[in-house]
N, C-alpha and C positions, 0 to 999 in steps of 0.2 A: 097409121099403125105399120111399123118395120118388121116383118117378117126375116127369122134369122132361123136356116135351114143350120138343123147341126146332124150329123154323121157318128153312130157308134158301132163299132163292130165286133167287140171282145169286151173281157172282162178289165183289160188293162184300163183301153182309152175309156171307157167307162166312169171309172175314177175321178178320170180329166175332166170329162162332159158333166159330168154330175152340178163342179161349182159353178160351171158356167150356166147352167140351166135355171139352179136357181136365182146367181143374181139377174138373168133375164126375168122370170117372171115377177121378180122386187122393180122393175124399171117400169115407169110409164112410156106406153108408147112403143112397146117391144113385147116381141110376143114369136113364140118358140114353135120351131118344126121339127120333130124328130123321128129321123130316118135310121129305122136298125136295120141291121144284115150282118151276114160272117158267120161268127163264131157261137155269137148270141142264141143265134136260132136249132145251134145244133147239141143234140141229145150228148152227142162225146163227152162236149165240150161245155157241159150242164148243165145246158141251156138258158145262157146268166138273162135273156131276157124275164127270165123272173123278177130278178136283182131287181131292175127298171122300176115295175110293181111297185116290189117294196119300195122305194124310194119316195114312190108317189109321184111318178109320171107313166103316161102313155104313149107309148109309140103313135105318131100317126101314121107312118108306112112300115110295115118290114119287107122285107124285100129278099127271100132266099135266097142263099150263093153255096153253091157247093162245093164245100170245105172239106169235106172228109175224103176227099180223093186227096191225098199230097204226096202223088208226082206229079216232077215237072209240067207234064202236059193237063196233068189234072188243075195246076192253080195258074196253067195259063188258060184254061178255059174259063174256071171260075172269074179271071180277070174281063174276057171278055162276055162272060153273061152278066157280071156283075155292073157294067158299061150298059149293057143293052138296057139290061133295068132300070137302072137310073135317067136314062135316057128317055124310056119312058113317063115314069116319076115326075122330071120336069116338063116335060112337055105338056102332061097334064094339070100343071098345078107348083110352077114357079115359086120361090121364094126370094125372097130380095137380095141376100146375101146365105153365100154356104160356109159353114164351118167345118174343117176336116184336120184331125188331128195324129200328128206323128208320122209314120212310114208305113203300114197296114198296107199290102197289097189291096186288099177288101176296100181299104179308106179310098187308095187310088182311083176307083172306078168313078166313085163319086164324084170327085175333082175333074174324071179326063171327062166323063160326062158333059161335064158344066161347060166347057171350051167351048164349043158350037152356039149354047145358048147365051153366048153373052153374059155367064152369069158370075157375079164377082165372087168370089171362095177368100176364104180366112186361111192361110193356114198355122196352126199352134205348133211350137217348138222343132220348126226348121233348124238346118245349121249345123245340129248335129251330126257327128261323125262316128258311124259301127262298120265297120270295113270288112268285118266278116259276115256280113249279109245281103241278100239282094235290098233288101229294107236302105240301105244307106242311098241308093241309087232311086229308090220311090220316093226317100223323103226329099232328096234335088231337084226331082222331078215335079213334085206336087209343090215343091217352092215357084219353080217359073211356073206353073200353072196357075199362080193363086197373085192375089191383086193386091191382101191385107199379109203381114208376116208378123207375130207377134213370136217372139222368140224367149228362151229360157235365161241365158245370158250374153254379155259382150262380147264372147267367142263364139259365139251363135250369130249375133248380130254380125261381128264382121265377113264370118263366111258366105251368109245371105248375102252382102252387101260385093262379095267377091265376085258371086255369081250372076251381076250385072243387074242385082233391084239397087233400083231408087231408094234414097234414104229415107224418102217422106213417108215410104211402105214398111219402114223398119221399124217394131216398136220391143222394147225391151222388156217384158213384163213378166218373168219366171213361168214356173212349167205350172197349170192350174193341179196336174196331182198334188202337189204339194199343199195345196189349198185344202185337197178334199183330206189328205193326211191330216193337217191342224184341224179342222172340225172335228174328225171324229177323235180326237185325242183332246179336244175341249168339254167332248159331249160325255168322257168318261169312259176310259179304256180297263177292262177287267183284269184281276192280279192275276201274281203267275201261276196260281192253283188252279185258279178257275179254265186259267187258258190251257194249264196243262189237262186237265178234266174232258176238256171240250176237245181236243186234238191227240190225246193219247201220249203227250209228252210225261216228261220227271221232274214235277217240282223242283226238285233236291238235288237234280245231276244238270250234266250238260246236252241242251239242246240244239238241233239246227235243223234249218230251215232251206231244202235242196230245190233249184227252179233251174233247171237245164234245158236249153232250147235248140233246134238245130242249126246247126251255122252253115248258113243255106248257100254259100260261095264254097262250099266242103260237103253238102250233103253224103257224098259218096262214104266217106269217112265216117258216117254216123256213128253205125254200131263199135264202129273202135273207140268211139272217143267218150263213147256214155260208157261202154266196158272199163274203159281206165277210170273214169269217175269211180264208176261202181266199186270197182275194185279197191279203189283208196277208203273209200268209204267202211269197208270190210275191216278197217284194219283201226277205226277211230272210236272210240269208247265213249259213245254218244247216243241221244233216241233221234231219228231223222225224221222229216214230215217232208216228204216229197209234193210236191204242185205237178198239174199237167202243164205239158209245154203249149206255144201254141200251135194254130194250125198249117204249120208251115212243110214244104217237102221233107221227109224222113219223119214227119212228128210221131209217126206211128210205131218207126223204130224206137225209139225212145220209149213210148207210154208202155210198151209190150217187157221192154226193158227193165223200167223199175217197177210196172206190175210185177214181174218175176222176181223182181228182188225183194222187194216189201213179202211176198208169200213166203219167201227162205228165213228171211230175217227178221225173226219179234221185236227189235227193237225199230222197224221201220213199218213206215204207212205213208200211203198217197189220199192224197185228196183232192179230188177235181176242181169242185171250189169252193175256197176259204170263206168267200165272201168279203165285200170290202170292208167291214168291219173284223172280221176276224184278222184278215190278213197284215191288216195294220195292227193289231193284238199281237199279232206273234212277232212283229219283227220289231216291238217292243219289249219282249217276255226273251227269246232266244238266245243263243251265245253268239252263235254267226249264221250269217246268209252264204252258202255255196251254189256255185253253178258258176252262168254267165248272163243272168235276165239283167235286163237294166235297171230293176228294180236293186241291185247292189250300187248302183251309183246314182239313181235319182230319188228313193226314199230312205236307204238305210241309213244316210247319214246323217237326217233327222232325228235318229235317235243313237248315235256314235256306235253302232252296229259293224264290225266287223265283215267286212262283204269279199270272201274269193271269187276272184273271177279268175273263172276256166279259158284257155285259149282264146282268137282271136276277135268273137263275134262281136265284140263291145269295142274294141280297137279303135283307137282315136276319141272318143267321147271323153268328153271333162269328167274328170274324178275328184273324189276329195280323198280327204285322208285315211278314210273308212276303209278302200279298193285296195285289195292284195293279190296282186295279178301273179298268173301262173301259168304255163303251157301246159299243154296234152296229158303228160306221161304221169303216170304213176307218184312216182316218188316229187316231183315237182306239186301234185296236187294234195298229196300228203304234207308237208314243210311247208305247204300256206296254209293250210286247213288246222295246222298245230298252233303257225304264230298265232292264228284269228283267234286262237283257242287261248292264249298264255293272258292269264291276268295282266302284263306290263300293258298288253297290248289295248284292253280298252283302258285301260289307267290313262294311256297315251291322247285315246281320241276323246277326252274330256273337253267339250267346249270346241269340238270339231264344226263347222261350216257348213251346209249346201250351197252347192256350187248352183244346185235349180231353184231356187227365187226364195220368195219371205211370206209365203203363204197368202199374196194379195192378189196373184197373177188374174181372178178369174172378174174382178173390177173394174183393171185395165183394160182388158178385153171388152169386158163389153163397153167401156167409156169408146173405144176404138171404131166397136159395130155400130153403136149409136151417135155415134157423131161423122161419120166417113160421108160426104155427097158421093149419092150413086146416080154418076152420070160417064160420060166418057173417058172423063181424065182419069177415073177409075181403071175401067179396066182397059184401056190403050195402055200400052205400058213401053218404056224406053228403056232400052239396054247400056247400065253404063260401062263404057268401057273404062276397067280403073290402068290401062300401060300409061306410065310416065310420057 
């Protein structure tokens, strides 16, 4: 029996772990550990290890990390106790392979953990590139940490591949969200009354859907750059459903932020969490996604979703045609927020693309964990040098 540690920390990577959990327990021979921490365990951040529950799994560890401090010094502590912990975890009770997903400071501990124990890490949807975040620099990072790379696309693939992995550790299998997006839009996704009932939205008018995170290579900048959001927003003739960001340095500027504004403004409301079934409800039902969460370019264009993205935090990442990028200021984020709004424009993305996989990603994966010999060749690992 193959013991596959997997890692969830928030309500995002969640999504991801979810398909991959279940095709593990459909496999003989394979059989699932799951380590939460982060975000999951904290009240703020609404405490998605509920979600888990519902899902119908259990944690076998959780493992506190304290999240709700986000300054600087606050999430580099949480990095190093979040290390310590895990640290402990495996010491006690190894697992044969870890799975760790995306660029989550949180997810990091678990990966640096593993180093010392010899123990070979997965990592999902390396490669990519957000230039405006520390996040772009952890997902590099947990790539040379990790033995298996299972990536979202061929642009993915080759920047792994830049970063001196072996090809034989390259595996191309799209991002598993997307997997958990087609499930639950197989299982029956509710109309636009029901969702606008459920969320405070207008049937009958224009809706959107605001996820603004901090862009944590700018933190300092916070309140300017959600003030300019805000401010655009004032001026757009829409009902808004605000998300909490996540728990990154400044998040708190932020949450205090459009708490305030949803109390001024009747035609807006925050929600902590959607839930993963609602949340893929609304970005089904809505006119556009605004902010700059990734979620504007790795789900919305599953459903040819109009996605602005706000300044630089997504920079570099694959986009499809859905992404209407925009800098800081005011009037810039107003004029994408209109095209995303203008009938031509979903007329346009009819039969638009994801550029993150075909909804099979979470197959691969495991085809990947349960067929990998864990032995040295594993985790020794050679540097290729690609200079001419």
């Amino acid at each position: 029996m193959r013991t596959i540690g997997l890692v969830t920390v928030g309500r995002s990577d969640w999504n991801a772990c979810l398909p991959v959990l279940r095709e593990i327990a459909g496999r003989q021979g394979l059989r699932a550990r799951l380590y939460v921490t982060g975000a999951h365990l904290s009240s703020t951040f609404g405490r998605t290890v509920d979600q888990i529950a519902a899902d119908g799994f259990t944690p076998d560890v959780q493992i506190p990390m304290a999240v709700d401090d986000d300054s600087p010094a606050g999430v580099a502590r949480a990095i190093g106790a979040g290390t310590a912990a895990f640290a402990d975890v495996f010491a006690a009770d190894r697992p044969d392979v870890l799975v760790v997903y995306g660029d989550r400071f949180e997810m990091y501990t678990a990966a640096l953990a593993a180093l010392p124990f010899k123990l070979p890490v997965a990592h999902v949807t390396g490669g990519d590139v957000t230039e405006g975040a520390i996040d772009d620099t952890l997902r590099h990072s947990m790539t040379k940490l990790s033995h298996l790379l299972f990536v979202a696309n061929e642009e993915a693939a080759r920047r792994v591949r830049q970063l001196g992995e072996e090809s034989h550790r390259v595996h191309v299998t799209g991002d598993p969200l997307i997997d958990h997006l087609e499930s639950v839009v197989r299982a029956g996704l509710p109309d636009r009354l029901e969702v606008a009932r459920r969320f405070g939205l207008d049937p009958n008018g224009r809706n959107l859907v605001v996820t603004y995170h901090p862009v944590t290579l700018q933190y300092a900048e916070t309140r300017t750059h959600v003030g300019a959001l805000l401010d655009a927003l004032t001026r757009i003739d829409a009902r808004m459903l605000f998300t909490y960001p996540n728990a990154d340095t400044a998040g708190r500027t932020i949450i205090e932020a459009i708490e305030t504004f949803c109390r001024r403004h009747p035609r807006a409301q925050v929600v902590v969490n959607a839930g993963p079934a609602g949340y893929v409800s609304l970005l089904a039902h809505v006119d556009a996604l605004v902010g700059n969460s990734s979620s504007g370019l790795i789900e919305a264009p599953s459903f040819e979703l109009p996605a602005v993205n706000v300044g630089i935090r997504q920079r570099g990442r694959v986009r499809g045609r859905n992404v209407i990028d925009c800098g800081n200021g005011v009037d810039e984020i107003l004029e994408a927020i209109h095209l995303a709004l203008a009938p031509e424009t979903r007329r346009d993305l009819k039969g638009c693309s994801n550029p993150y996989g075909d909804g099979r990603a979470a197959p691969r994966i495991v085809d990947g964990l349960a067929g990998v010999t864990l032995d040295d060749s594993l985790v020794i690992k050679r540097f290729v040098d690609t200079r001419a």
